[in-house]
C-alpha positions in Angstrom: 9.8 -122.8 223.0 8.8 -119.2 222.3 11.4 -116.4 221.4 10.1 -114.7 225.1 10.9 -117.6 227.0 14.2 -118.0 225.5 15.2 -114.2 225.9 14.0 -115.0 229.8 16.2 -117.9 230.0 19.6 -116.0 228.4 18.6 -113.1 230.2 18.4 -115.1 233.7 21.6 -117.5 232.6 23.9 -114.1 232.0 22.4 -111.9 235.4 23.4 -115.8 237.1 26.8 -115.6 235.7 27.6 -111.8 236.4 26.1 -112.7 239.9 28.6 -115.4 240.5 31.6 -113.7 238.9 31.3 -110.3 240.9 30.9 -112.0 244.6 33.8 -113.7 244.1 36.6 -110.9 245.2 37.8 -108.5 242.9 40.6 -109.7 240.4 41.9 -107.2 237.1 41.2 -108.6 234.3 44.8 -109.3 233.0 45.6 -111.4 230.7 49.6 -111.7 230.3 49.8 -112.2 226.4 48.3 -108.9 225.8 47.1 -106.9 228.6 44.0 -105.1 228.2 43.4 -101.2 226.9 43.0 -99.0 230.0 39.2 -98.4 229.0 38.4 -101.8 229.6 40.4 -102.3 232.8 38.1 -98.8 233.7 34.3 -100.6 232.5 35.2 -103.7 234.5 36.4 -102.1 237.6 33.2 -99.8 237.5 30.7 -102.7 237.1 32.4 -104.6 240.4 32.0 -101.2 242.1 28.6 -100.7 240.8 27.6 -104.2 242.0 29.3 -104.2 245.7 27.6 -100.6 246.2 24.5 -102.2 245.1 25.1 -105.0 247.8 25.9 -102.5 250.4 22.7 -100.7 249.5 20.9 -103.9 249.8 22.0 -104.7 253.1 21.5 -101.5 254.4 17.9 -101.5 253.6 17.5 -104.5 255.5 19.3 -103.2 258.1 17.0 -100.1 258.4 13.9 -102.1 257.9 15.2 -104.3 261.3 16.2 -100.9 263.3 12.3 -99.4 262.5 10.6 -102.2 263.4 12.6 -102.1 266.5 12.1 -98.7 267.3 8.0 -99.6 266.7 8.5 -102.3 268.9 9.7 -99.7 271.8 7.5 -97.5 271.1 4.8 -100.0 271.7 6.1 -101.2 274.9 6.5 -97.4 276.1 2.8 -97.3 275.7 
């Protein structure tokens, strides 16, 4: 197998696993033998927040995209 199609494949297998760890609902990161530094607590809670605004931003494009072909559709019919 080449060295590309390898770096595709862990590439695709860590996007699928953050994918699948930050739908699932936000949880801290604590660990109750030794709790982590307040810098890592901060990285973690900024890559959830980066992903659900990413999801919001996702859906609202759709969402547009529905209310403008709508709106063409009116505009049609008005004709």
């Amino acid at each position: 197998m080449s060295q590309t199609r390898l770096n595709d494949q862990s590439t695709d297998a860590i996007r699928n696993r953050y994918q699948s760890f930050f739908d699932n609902a936000f949880l801290p990161n604590i660990r109750h033998e030794q709790m982590p530094g307040a810098d890592e607590r901060l990285a973690y809670a900024a890559e959830f927040a980066a992903h659900r605004l990413g999801q919001i931003d996702d859906k609202l494009g759709r969402l547009i995209a529905i209310m403008e072909r709508g709106a063409g559709q009116i505009s049609q019919l008005r004709k």
